[in-house]
VMD Tcl script that builds the backbone (N, CA, C; Angstrom):
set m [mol new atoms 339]
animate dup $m
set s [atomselect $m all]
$s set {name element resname resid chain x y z} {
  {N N UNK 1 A 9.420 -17.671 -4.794}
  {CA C UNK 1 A 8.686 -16.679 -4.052}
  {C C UNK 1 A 7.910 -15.796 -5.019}
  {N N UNK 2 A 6.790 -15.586 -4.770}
  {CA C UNK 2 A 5.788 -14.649 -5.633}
  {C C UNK 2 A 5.810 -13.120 -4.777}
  {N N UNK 3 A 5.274 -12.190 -5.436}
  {CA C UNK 3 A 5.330 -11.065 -4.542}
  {C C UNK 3 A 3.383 -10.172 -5.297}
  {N N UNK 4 A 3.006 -9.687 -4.366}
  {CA C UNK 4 A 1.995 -8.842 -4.181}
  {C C UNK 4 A 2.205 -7.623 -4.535}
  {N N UNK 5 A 2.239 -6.803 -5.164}
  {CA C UNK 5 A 2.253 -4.807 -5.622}
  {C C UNK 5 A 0.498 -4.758 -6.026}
  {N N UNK 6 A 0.665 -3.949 -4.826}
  {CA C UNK 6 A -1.068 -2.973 -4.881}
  {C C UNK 6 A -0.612 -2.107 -5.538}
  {N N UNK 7 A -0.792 -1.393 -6.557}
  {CA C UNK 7 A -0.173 -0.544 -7.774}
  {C C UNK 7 A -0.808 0.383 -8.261}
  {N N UNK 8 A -0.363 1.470 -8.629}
  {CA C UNK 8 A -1.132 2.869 -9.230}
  {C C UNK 8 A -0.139 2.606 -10.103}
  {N N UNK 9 A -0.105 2.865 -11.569}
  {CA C UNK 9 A 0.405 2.692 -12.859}
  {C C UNK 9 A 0.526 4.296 -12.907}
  {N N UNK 10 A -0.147 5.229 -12.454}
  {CA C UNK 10 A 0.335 6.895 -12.716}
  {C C UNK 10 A 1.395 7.243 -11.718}
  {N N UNK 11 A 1.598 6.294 -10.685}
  {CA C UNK 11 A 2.893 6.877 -9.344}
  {C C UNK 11 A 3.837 6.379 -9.975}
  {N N UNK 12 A 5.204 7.203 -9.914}
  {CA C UNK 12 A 6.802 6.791 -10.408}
  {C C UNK 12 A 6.729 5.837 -9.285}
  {N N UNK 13 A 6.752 6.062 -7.912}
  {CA C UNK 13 A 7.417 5.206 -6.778}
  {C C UNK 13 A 6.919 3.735 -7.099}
  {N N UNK 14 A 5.751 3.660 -7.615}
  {CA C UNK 14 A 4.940 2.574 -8.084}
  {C C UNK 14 A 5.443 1.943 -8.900}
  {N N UNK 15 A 5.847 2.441 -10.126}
  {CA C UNK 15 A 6.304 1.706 -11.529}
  {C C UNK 15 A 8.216 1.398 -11.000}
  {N N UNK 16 A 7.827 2.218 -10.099}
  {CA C UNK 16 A 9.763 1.758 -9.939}
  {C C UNK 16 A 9.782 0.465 -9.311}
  {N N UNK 17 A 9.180 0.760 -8.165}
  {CA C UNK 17 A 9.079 -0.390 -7.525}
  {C C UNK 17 A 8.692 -1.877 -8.415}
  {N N UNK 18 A 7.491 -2.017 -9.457}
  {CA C UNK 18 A 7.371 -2.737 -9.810}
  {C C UNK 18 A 8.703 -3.332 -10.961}
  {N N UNK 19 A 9.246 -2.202 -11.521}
  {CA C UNK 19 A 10.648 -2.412 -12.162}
  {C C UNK 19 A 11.611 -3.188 -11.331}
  {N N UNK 20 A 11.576 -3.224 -10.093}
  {CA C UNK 20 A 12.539 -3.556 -9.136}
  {C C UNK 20 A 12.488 -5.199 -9.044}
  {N N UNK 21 A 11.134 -5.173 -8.845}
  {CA C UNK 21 A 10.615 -6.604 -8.366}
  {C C UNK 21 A 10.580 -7.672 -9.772}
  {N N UNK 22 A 10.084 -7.173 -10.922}
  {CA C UNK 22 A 10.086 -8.147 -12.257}
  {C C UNK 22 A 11.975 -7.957 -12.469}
  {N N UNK 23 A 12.714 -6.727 -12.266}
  {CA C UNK 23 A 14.798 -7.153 -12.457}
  {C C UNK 23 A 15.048 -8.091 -11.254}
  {N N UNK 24 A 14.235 -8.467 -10.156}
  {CA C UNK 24 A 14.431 -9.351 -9.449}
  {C C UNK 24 A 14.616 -10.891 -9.613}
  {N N UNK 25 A 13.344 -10.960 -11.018}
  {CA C UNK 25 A 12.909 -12.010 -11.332}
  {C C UNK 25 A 12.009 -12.733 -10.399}
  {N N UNK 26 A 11.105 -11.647 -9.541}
  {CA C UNK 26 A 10.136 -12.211 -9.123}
  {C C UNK 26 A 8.921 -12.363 -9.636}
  {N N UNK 27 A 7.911 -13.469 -9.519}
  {CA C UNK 27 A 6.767 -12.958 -9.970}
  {C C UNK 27 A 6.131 -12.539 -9.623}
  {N N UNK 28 A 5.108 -11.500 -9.913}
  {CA C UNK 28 A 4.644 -10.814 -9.825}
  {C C UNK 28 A 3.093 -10.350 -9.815}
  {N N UNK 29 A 2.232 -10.676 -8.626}
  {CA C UNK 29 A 0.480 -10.582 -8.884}
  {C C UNK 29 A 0.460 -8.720 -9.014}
  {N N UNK 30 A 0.105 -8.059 -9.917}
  {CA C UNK 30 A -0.375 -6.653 -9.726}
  {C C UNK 30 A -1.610 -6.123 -9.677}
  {N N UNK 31 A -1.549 -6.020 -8.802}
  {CA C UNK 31 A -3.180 -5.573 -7.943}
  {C C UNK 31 A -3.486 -3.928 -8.162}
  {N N UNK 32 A -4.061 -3.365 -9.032}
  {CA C UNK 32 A -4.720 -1.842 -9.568}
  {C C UNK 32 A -5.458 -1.838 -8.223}
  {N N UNK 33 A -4.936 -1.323 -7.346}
  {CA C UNK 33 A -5.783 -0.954 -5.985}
  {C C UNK 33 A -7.185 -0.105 -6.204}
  {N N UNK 34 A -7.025 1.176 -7.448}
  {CA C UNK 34 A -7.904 1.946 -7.365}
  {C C UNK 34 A -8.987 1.094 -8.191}
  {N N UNK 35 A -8.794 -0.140 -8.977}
  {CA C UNK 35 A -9.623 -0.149 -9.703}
  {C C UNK 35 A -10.254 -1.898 -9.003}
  {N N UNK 36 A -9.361 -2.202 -7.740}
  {CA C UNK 36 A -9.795 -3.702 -7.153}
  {C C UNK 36 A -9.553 -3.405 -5.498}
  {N N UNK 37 A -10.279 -2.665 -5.043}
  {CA C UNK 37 A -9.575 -2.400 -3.699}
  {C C UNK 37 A -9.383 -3.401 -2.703}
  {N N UNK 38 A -8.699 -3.263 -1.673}
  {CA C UNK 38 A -8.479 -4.276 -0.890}
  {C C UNK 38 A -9.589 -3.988 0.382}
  {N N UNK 39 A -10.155 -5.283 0.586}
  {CA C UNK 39 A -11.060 -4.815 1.760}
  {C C UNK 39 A -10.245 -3.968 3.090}
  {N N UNK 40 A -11.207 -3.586 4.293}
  {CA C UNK 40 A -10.473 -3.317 4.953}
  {C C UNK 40 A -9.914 -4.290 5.871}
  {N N UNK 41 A -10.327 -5.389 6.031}
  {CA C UNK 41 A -9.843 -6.245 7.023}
  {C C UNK 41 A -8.213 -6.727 6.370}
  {N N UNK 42 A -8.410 -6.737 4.801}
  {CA C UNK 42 A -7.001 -7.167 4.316}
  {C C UNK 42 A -6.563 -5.994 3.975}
  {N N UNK 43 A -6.802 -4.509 4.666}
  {CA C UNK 43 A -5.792 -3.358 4.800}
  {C C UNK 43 A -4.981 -4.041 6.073}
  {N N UNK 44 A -6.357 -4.556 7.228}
  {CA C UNK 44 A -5.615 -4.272 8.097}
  {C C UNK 44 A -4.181 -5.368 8.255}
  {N N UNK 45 A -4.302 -6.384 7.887}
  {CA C UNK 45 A -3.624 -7.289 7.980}
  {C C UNK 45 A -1.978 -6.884 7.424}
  {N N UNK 46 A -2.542 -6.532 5.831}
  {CA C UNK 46 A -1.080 -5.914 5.597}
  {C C UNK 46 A -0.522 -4.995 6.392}
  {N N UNK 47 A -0.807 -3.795 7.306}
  {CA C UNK 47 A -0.361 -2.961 7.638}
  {C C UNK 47 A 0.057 -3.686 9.310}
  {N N UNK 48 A -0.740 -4.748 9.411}
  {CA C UNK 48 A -0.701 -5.395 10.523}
  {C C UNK 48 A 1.342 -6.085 10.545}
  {N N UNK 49 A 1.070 -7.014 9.177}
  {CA C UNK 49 A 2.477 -7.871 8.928}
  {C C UNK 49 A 3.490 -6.785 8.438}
  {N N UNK 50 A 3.666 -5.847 8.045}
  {CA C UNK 50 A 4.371 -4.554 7.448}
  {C C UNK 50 A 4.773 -4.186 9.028}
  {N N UNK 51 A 4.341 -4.235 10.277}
  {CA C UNK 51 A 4.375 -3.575 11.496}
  {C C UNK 51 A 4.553 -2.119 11.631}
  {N N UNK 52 A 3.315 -1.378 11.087}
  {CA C UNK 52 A 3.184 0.244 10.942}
  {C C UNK 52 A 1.813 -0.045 10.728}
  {N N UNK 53 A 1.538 0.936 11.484}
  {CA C UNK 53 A -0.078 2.211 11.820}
  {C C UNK 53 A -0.662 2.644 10.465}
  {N N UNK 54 A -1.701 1.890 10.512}
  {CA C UNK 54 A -2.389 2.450 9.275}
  {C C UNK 54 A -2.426 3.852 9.168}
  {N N UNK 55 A -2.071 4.722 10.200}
  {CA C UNK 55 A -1.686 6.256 9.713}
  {C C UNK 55 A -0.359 6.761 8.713}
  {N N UNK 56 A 0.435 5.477 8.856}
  {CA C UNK 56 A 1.339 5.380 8.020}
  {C C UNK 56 A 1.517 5.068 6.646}
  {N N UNK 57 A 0.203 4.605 6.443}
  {CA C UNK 57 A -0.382 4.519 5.144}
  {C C UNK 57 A -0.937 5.076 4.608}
  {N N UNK 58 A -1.277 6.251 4.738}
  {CA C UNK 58 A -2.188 6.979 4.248}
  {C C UNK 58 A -1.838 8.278 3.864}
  {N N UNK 59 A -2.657 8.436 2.570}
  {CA C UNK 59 A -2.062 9.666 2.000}
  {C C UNK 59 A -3.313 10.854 2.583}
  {N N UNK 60 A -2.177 11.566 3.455}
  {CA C UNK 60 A -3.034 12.134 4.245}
  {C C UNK 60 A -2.979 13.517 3.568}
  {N N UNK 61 A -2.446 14.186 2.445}
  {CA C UNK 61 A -2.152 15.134 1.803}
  {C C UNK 61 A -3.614 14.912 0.806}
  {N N UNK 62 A -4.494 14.235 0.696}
  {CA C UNK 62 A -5.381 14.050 -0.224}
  {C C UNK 62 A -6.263 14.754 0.001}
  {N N UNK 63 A -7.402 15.770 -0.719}
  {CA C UNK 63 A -8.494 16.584 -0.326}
  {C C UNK 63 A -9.180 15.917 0.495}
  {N N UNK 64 A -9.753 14.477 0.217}
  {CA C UNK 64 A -10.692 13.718 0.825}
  {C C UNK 64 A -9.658 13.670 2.285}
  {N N UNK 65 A -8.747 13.466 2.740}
  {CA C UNK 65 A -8.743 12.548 4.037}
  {C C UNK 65 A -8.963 14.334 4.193}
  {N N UNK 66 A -8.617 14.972 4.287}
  {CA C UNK 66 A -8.744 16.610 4.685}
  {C C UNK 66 A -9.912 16.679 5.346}
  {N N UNK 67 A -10.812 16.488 4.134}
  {CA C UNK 67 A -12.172 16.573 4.157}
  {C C UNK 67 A -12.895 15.340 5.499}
  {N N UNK 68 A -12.798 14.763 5.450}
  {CA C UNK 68 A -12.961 13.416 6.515}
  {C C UNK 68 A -12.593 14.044 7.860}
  {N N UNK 69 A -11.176 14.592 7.993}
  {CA C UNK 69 A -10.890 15.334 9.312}
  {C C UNK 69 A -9.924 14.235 9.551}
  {N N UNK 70 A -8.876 13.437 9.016}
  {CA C UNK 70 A -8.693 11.714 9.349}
  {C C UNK 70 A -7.144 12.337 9.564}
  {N N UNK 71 A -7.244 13.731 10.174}
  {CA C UNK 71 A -5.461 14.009 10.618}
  {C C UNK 71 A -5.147 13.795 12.405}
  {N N UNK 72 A -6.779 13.595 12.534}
  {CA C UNK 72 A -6.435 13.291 14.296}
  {C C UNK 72 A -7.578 12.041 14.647}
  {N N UNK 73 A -7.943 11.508 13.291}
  {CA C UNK 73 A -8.621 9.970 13.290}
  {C C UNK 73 A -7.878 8.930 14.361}
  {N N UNK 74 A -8.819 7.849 14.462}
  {CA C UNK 74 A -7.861 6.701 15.012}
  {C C UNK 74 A -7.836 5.712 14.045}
  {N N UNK 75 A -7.026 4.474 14.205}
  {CA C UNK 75 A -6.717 3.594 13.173}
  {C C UNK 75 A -7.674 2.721 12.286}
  {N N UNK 76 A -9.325 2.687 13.373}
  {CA C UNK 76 A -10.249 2.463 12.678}
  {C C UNK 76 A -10.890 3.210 12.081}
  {N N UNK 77 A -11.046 4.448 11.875}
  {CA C UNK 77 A -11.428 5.516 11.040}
  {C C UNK 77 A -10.828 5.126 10.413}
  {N N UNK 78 A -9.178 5.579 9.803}
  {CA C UNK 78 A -8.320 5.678 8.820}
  {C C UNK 78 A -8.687 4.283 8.000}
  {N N UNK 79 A -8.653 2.873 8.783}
  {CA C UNK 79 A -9.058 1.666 7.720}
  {C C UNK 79 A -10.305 2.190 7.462}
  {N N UNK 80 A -11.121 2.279 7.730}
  {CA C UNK 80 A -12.679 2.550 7.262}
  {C C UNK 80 A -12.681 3.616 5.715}
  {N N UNK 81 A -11.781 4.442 6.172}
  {CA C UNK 81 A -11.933 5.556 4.856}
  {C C UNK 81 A -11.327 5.214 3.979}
  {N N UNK 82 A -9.740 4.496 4.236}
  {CA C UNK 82 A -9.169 3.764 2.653}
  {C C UNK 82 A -10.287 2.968 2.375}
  {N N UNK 83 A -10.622 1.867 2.841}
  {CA C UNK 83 A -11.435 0.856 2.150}
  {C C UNK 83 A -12.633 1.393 1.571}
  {N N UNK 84 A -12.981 2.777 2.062}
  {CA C UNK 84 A -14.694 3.488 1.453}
  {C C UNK 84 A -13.709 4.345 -0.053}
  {N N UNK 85 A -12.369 4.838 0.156}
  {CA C UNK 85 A -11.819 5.702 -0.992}
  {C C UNK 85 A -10.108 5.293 -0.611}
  {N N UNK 86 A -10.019 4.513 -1.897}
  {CA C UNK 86 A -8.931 3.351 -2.222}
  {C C UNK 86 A -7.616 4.932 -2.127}
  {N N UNK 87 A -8.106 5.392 -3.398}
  {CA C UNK 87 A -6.966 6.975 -3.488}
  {C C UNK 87 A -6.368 7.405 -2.416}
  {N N UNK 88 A -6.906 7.037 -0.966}
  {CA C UNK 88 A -6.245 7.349 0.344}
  {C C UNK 88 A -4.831 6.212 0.722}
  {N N UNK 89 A -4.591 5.068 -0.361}
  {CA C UNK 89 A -4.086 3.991 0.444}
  {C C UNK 89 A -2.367 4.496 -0.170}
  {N N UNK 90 A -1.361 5.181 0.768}
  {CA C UNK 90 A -0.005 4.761 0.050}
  {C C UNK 90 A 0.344 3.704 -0.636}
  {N N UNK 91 A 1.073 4.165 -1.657}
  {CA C UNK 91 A 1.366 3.301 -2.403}
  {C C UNK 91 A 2.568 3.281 -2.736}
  {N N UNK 92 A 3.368 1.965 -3.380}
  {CA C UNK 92 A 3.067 1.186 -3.417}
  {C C UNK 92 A 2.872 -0.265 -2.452}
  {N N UNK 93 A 2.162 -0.841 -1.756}
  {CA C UNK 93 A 2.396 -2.182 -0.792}
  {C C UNK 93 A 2.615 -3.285 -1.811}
  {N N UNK 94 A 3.565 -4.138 -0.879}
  {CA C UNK 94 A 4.401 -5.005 -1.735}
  {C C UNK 94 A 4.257 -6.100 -0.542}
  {N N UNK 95 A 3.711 -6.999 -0.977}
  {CA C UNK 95 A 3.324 -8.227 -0.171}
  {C C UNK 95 A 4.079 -9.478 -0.613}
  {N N UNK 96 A 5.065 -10.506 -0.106}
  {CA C UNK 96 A 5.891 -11.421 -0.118}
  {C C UNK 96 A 5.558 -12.181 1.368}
  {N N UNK 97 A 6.184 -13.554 1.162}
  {CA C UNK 97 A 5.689 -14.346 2.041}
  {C C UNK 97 A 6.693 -14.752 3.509}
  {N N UNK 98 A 7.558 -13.130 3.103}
  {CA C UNK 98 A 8.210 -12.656 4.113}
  {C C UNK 98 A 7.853 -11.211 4.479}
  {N N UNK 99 A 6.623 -11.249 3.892}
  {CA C UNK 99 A 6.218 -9.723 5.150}
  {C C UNK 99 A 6.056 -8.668 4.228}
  {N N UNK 100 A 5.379 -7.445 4.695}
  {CA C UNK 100 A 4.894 -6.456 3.214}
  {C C UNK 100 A 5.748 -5.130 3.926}
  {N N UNK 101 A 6.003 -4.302 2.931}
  {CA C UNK 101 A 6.820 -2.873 2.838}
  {C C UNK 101 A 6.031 -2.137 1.964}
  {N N UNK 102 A 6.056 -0.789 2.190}
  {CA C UNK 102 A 5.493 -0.039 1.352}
  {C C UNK 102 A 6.500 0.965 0.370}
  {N N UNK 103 A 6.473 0.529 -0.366}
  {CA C UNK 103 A 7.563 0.771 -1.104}
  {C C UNK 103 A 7.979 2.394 -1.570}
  {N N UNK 104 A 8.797 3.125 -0.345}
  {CA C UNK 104 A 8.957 4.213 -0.321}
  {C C UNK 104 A 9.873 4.080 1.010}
  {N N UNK 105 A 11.493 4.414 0.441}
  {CA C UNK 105 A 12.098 3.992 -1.042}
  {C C UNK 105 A 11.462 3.016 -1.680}
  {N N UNK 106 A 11.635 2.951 -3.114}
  {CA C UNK 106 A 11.239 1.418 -3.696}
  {C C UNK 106 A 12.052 0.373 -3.008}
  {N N UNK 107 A 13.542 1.060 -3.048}
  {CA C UNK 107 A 14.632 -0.079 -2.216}
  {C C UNK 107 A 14.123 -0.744 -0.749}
  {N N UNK 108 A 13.001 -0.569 -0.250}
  {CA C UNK 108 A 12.648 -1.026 1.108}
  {C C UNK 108 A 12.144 -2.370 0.699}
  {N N UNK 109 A 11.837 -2.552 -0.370}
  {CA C UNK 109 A 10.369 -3.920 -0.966}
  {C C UNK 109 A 12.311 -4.988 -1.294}
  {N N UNK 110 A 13.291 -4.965 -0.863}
  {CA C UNK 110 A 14.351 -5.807 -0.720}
  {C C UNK 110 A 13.756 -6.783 0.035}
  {N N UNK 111 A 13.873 -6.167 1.551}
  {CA C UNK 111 A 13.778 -6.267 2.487}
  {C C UNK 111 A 13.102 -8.196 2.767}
  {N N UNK 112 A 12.170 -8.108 1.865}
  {CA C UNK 112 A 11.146 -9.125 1.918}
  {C C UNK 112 A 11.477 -9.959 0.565}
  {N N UNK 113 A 12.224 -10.120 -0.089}
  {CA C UNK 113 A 12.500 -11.027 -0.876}
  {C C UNK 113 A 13.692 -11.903 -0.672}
}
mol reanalyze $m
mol bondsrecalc $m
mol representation Tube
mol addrep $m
């Protein structure tokens, strides 16, 4: 089994998580979200197979979603604005070919291996 981490290298929850998954001995694709974003159609999908609301993804504490107004958005707003500004997407998503978690706890990204 291979596993997916959309990854910020400056988030602890991030580097833990990815600690979790290589003591797993899984391998490992790491995807720098801010610097390779994921379109939005493959936001939606992950958040689709994860079974949670892209409002659940989103770091809604960020100046920008503030700024956007994306606290009483609907789910196509919210994909529209991660995919226009990646910095909005929680992190970390952890994609396996049993289904994605967003790794918060890191201990949730089990779940799928």
């Amino acid at each position: 089994m291979k596993a997916t981490i959309f990854h910020n290298p400056r988030c602890s929850k991030s580097r833990e998580t990815l600690k979790l998954l290589e003591a797993a001995d899984v391998p490992v694709e790491v995807v720098e979200y801010l610097k390779t974003p994921p379109s939005r159609d493959r936001l939606a999908a992950l958040y689709e197979r994860a079974g949670m609301p892209p409002r659940d993804g989103l770091r809604a504490n960020e100046a920008i979603a503030k700024d956007l107004g994306l606290k009483s958005a609907d789910d196509d707003a919210i994909l529209d604005a991660m995919a226009e500004h990646p910095i909005l997407i929680e992190r970390p998503l952890v994609e396996t070919e049993k289904g994605v978690r967003l790794g918060r706890p890191p201990e949730k990204v089990r779940e799928i291996l």
